[in-house]
Biotite code that builds the C-alpha atoms (Angstrom):
import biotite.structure as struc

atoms = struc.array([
    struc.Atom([0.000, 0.000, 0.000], chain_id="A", res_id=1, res_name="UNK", atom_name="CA", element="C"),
    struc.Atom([1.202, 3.242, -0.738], chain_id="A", res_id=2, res_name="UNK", atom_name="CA", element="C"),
    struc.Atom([0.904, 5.827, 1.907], chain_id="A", res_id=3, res_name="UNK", atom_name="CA", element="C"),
    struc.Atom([1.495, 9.825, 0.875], chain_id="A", res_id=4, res_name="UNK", atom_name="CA", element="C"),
    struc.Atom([3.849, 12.041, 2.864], chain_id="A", res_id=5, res_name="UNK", atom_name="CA", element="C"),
    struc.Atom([1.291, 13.786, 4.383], chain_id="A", res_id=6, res_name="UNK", atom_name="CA", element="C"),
    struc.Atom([-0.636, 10.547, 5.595], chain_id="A", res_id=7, res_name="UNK", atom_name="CA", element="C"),
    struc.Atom([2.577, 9.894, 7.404], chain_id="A", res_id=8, res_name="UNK", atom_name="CA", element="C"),
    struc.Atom([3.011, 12.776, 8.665], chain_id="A", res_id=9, res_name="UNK", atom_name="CA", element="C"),
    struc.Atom([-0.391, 12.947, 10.505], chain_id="A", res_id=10, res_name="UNK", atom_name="CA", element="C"),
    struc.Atom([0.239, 9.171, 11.755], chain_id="A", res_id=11, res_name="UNK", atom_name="CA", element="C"),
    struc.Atom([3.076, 10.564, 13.264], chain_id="A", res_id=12, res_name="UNK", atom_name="CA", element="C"),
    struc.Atom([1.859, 13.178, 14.864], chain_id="A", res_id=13, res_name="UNK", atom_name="CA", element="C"),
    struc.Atom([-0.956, 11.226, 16.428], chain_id="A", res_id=14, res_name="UNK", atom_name="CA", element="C"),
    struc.Atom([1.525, 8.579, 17.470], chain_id="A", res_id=15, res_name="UNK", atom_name="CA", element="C"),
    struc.Atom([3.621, 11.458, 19.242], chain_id="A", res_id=16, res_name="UNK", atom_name="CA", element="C"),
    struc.Atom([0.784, 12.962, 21.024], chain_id="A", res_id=17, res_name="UNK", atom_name="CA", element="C"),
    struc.Atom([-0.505, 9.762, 22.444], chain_id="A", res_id=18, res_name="UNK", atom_name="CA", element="C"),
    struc.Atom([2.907, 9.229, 23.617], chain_id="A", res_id=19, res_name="UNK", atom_name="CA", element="C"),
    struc.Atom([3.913, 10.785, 26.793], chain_id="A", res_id=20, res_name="UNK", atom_name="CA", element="C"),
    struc.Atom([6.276, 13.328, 27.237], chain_id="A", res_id=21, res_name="UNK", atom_name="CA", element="C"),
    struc.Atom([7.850, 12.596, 30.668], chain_id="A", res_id=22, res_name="UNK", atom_name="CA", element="C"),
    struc.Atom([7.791, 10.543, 33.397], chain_id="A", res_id=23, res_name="UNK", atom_name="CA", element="C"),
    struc.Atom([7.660, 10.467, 36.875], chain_id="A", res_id=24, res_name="UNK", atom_name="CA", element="C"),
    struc.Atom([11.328, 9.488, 39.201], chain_id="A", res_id=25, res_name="UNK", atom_name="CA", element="C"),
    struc.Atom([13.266, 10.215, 41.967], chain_id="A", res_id=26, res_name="UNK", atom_name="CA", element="C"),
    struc.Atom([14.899, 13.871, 42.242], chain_id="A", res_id=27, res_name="UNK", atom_name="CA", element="C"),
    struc.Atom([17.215, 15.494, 43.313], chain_id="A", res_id=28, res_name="UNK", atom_name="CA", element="C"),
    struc.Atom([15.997, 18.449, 43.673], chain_id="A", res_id=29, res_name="UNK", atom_name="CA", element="C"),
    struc.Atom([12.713, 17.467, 45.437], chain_id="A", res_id=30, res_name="UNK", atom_name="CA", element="C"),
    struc.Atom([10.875, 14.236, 45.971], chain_id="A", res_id=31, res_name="UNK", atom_name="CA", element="C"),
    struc.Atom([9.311, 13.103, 42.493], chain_id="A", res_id=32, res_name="UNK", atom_name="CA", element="C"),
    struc.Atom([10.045, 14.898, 39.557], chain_id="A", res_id=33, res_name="UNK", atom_name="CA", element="C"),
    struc.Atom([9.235, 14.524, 35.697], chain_id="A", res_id=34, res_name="UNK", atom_name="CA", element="C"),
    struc.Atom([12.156, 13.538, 33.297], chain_id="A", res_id=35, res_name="UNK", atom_name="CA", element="C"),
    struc.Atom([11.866, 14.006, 29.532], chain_id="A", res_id=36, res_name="UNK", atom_name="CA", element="C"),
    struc.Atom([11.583, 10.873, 27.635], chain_id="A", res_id=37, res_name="UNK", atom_name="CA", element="C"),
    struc.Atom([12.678, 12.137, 24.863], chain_id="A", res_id=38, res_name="UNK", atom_name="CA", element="C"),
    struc.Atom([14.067, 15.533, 23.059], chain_id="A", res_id=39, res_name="UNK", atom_name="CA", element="C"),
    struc.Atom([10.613, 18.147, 23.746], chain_id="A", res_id=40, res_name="UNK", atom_name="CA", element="C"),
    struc.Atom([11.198, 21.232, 20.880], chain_id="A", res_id=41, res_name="UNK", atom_name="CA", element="C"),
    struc.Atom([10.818, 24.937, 22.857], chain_id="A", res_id=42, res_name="UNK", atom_name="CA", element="C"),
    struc.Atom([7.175, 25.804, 22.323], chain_id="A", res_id=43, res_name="UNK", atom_name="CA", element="C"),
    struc.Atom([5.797, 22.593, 22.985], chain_id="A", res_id=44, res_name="UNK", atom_name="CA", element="C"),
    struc.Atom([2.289, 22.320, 24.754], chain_id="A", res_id=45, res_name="UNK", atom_name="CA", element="C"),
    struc.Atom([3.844, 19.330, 27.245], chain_id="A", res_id=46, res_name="UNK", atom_name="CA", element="C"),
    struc.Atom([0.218, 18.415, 29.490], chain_id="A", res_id=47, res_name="UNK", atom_name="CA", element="C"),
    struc.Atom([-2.547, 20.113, 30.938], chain_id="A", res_id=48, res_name="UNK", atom_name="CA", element="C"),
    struc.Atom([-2.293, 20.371, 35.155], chain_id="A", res_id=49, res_name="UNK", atom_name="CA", element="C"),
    struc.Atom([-5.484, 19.263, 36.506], chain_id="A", res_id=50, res_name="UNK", atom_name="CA", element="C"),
    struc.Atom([-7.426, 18.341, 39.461], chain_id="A", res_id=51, res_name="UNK", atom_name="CA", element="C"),
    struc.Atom([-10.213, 19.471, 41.651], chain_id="A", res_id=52, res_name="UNK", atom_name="CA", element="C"),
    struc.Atom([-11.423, 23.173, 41.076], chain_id="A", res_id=53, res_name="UNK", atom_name="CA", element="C"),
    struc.Atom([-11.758, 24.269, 44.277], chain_id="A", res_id=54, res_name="UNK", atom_name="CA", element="C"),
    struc.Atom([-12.269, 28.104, 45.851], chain_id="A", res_id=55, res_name="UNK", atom_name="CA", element="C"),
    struc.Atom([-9.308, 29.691, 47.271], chain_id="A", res_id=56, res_name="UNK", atom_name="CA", element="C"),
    struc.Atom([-11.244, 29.328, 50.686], chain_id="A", res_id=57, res_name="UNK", atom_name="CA", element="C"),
    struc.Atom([-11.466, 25.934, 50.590], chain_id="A", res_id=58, res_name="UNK", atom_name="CA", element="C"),
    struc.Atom([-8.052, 25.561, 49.434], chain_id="A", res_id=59, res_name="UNK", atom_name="CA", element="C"),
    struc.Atom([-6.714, 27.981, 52.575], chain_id="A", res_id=60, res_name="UNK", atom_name="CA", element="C"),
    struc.Atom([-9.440, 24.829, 54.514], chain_id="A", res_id=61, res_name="UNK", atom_name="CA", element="C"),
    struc.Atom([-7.359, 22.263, 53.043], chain_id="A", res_id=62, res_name="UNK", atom_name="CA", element="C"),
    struc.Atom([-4.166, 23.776, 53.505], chain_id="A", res_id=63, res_name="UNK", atom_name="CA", element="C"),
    struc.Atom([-2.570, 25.545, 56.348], chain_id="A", res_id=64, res_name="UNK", atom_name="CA", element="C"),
    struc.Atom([0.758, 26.676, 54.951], chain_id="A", res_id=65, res_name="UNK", atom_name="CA", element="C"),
    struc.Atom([1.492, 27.695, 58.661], chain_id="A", res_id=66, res_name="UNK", atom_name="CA", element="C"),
    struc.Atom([1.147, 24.896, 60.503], chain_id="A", res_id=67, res_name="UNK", atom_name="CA", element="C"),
    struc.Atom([3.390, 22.803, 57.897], chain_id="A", res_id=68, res_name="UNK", atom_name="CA", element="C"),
    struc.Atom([6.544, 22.029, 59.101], chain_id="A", res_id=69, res_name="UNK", atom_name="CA", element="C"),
    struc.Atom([7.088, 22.678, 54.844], chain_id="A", res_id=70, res_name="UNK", atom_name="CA", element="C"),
    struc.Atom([5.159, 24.391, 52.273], chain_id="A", res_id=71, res_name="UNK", atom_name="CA", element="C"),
    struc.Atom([3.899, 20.972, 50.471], chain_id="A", res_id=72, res_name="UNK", atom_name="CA", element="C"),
    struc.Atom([0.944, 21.491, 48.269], chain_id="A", res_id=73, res_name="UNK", atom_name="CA", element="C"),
    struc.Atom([-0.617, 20.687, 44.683], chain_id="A", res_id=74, res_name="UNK", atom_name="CA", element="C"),
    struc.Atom([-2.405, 23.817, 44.326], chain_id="A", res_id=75, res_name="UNK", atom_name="CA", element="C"),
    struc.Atom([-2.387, 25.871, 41.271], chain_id="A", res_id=76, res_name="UNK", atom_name="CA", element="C"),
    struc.Atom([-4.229, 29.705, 41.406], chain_id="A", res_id=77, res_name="UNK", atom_name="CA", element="C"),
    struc.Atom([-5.986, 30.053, 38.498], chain_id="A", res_id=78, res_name="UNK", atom_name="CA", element="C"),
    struc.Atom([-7.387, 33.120, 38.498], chain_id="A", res_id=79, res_name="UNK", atom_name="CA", element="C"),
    struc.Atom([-8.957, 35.153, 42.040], chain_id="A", res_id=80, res_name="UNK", atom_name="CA", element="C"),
    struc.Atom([-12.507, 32.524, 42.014], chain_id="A", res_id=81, res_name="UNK", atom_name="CA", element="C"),
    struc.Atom([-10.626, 29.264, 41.185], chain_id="A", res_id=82, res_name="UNK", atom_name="CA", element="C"),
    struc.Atom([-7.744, 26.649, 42.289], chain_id="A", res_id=83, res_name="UNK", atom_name="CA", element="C"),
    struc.Atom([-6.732, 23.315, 40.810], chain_id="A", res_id=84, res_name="UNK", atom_name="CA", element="C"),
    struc.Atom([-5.870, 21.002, 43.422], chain_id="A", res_id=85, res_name="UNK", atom_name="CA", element="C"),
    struc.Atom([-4.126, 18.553, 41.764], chain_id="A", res_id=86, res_name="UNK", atom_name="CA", element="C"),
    struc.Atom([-3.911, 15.912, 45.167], chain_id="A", res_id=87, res_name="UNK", atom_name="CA", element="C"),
    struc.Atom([-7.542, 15.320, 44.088], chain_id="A", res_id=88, res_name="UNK", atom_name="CA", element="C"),
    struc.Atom([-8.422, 14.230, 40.418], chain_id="A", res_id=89, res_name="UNK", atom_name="CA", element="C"),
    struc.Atom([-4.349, 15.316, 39.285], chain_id="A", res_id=90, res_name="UNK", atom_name="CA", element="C"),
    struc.Atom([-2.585, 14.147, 37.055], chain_id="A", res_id=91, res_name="UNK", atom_name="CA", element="C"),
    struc.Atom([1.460, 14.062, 36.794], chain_id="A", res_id=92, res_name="UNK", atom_name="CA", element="C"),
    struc.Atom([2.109, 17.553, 35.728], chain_id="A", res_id=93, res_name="UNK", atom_name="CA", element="C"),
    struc.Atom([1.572, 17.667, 39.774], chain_id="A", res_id=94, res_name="UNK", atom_name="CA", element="C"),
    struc.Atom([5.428, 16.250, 39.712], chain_id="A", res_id=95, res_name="UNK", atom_name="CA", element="C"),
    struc.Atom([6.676, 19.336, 38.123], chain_id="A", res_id=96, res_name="UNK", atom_name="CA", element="C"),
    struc.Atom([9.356, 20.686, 40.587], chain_id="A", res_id=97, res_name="UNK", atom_name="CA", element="C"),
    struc.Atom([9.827, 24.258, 41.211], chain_id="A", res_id=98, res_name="UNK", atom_name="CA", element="C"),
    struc.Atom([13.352, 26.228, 39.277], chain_id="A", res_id=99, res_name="UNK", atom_name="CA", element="C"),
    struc.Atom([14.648, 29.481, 39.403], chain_id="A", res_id=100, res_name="UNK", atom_name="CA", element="C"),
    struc.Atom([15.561, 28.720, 36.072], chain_id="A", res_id=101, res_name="UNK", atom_name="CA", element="C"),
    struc.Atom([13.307, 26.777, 34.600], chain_id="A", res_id=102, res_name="UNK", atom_name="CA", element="C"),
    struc.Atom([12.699, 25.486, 31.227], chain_id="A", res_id=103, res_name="UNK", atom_name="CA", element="C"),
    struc.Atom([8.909, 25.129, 31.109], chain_id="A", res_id=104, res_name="UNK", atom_name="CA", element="C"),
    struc.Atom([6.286, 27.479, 32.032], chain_id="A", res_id=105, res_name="UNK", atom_name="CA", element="C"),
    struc.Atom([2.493, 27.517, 33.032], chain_id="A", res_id=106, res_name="UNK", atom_name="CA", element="C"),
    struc.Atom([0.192, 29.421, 31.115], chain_id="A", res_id=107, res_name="UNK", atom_name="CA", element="C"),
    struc.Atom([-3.299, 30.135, 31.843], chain_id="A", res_id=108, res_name="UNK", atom_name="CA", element="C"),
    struc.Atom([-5.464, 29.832, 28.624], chain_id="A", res_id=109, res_name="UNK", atom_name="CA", element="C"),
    struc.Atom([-9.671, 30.184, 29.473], chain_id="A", res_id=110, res_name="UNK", atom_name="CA", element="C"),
    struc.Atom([-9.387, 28.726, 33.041], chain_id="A", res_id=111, res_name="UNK", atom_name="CA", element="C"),
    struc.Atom([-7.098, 25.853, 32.073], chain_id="A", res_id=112, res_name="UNK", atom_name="CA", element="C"),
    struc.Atom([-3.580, 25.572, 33.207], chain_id="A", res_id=113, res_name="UNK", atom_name="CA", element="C"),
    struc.Atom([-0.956, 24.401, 30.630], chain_id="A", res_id=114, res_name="UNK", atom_name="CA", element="C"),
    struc.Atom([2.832, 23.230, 30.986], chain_id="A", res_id=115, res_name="UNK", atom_name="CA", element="C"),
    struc.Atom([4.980, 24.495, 27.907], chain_id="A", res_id=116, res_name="UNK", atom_name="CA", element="C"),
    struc.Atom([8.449, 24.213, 27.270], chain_id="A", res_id=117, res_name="UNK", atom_name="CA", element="C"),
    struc.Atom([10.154, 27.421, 26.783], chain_id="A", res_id=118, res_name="UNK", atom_name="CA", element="C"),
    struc.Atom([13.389, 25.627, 25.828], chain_id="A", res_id=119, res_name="UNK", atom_name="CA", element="C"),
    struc.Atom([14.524, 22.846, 24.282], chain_id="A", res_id=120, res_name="UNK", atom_name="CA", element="C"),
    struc.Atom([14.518, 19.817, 26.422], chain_id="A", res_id=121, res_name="UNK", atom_name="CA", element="C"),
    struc.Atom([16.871, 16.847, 25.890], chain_id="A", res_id=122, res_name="UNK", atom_name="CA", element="C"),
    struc.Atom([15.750, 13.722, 27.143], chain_id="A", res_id=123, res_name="UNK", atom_name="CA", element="C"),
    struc.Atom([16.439, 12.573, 30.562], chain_id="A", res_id=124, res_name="UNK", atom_name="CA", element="C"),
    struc.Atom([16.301, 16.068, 31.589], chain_id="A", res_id=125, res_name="UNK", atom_name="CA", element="C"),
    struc.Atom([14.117, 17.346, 34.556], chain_id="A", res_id=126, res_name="UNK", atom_name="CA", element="C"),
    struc.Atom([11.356, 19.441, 33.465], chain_id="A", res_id=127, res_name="UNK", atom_name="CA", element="C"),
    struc.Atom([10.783, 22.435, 35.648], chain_id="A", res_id=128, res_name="UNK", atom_name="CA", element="C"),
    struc.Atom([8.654, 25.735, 35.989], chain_id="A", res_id=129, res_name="UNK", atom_name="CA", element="C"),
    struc.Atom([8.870, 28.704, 37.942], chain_id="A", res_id=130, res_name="UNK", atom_name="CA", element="C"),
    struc.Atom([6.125, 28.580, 40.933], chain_id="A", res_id=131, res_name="UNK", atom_name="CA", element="C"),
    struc.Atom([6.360, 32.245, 41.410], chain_id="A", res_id=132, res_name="UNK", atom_name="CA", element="C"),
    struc.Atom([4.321, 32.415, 44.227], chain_id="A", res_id=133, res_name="UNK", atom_name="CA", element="C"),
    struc.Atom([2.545, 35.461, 44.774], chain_id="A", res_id=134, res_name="UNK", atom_name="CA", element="C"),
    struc.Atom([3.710, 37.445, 47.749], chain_id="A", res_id=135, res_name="UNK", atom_name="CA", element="C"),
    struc.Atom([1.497, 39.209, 49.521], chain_id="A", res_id=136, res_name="UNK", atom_name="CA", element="C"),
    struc.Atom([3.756, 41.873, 50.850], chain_id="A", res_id=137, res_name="UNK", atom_name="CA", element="C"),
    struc.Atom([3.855, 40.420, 54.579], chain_id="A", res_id=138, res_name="UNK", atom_name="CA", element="C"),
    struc.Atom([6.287, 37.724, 54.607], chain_id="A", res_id=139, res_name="UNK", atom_name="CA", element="C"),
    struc.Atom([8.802, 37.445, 57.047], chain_id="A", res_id=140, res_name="UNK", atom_name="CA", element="C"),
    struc.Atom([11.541, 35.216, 57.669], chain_id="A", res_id=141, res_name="UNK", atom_name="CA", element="C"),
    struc.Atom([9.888, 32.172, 58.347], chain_id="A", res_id=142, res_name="UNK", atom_name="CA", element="C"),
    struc.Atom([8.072, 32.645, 55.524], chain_id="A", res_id=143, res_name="UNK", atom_name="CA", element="C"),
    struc.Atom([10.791, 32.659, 52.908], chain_id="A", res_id=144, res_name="UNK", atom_name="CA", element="C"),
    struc.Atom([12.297, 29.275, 55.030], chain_id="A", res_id=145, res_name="UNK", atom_name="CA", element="C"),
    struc.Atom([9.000, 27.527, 54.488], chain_id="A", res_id=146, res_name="UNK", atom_name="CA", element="C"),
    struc.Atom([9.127, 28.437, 51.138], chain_id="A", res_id=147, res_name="UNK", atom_name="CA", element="C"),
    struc.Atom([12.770, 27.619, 50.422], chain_id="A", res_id=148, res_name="UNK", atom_name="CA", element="C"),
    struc.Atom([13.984, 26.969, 47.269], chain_id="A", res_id=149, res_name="UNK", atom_name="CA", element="C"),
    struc.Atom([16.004, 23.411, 46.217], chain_id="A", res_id=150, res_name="UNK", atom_name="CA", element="C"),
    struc.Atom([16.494, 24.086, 42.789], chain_id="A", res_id=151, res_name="UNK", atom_name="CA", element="C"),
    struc.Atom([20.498, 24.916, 43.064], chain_id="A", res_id=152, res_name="UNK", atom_name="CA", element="C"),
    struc.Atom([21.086, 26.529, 40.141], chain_id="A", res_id=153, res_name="UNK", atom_name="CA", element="C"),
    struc.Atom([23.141, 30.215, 39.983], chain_id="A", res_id=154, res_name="UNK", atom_name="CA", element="C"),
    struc.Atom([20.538, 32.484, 39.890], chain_id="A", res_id=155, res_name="UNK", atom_name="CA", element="C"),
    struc.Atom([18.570, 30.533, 42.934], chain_id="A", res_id=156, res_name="UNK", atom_name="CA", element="C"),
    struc.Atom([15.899, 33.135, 44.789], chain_id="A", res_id=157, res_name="UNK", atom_name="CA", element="C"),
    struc.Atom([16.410, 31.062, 47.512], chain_id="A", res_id=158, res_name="UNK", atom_name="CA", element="C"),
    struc.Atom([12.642, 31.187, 47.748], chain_id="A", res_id=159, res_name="UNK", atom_name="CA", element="C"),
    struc.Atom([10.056, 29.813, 45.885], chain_id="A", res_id=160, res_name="UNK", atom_name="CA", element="C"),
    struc.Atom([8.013, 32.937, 46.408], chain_id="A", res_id=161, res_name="UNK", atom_name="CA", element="C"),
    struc.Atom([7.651, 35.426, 43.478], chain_id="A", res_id=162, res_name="UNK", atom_name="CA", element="C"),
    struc.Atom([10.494, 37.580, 42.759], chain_id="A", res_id=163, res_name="UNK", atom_name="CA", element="C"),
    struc.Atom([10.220, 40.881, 45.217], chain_id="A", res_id=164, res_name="UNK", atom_name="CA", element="C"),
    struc.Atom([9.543, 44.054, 42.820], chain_id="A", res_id=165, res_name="UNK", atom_name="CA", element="C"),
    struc.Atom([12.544, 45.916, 43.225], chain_id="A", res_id=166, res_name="UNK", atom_name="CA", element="C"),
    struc.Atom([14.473, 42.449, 42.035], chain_id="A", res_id=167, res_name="UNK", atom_name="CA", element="C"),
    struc.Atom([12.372, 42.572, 39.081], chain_id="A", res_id=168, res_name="UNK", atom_name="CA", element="C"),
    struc.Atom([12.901, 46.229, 38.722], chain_id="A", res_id=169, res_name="UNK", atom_name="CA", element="C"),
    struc.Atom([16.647, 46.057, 38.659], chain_id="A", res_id=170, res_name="UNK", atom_name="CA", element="C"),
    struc.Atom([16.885, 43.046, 36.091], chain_id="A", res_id=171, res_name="UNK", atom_name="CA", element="C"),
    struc.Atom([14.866, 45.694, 34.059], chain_id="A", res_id=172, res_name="UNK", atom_name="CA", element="C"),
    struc.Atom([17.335, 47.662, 31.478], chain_id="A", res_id=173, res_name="UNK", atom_name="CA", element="C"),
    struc.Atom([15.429, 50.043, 30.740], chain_id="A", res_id=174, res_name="UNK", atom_name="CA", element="C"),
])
């Protein structure tokens, strides 16, 4: 049978999406993490985080970022109505660890949460996005431990807390 370039082409591309991009190991960084399984192209949609949409009240219920020894969570803000909790209904994107310098990020597209690469990723390679959490303008010390960053790398926060604004304001040339 003869099949035309284009045929192929699309057979492929199914193939690849059903194929997964990553999966889930030991870190060193934190815990679990996802590790490409093979080369992912920068741009790449990678998966979809998802889990229970929950309010942000019932995710401060389910949650008490104080009382944790460590900040440990699965919760991605959405927008000011709606969180994904990702310990209920999740998938793996959940095992996404936090980098300063990352090469993935979430993006927020009609209430959904997506994981893209905004590098090329060889395989084996940890995939990582920047949590940027969102400060709130009252955080003290113990506040930046329990959010303490792992990730290592040279331009480590040391936090896993957003940027402060006058650290964004200085990378800023103009």
């Amino acid at each position: 049978m003869l099949v035309e370039p284009n045929e192929i082409a699309t057979e492929k591309s199914a193939r690849q999406r059903t194929r997964p991009w990553f999966e889930i190991r030991s870190s060193k960084i934190q815990g679990s993490g996802a590790f490409a399984l093979r080369p992912i192209s920068s741009g790449t949609r990678i998966i979809e985080y998802t889990g229970e949409r929950i309010t942000h009240a019932q995710a401060d219920a389910r949650y008490n970022d104080i009382e944790m020894e460590r900040h440990h969570t699965y919760l991605f803000a959405v927008d000011e109505q709606t969180v994904i909790d990702a310990t209920h209904e999740g998938n793996d994107a959940r095992y996404i660890n936090h980098s300063c310098d990352p090469n993935c990020e979430s993006v927020v597209e009609e209430g959904r949460v997506f994981i893209d690469a905004i590098r090329d990723i060889a395989a084996g390679e940890e995939l990582f996005f920047d949590y940027a959490y969102e400060r709130d303008g009252e955080e003290d010390p113990e506040a930046e431990k329990r959010y303490a960053c792992q990730c290592g790398t040279p331009n480590c926060r040391k936090t896993i807390l957003a940027p402060r604004e006058e650290e964004t304001e200085s990378d800023d040339p103009s």
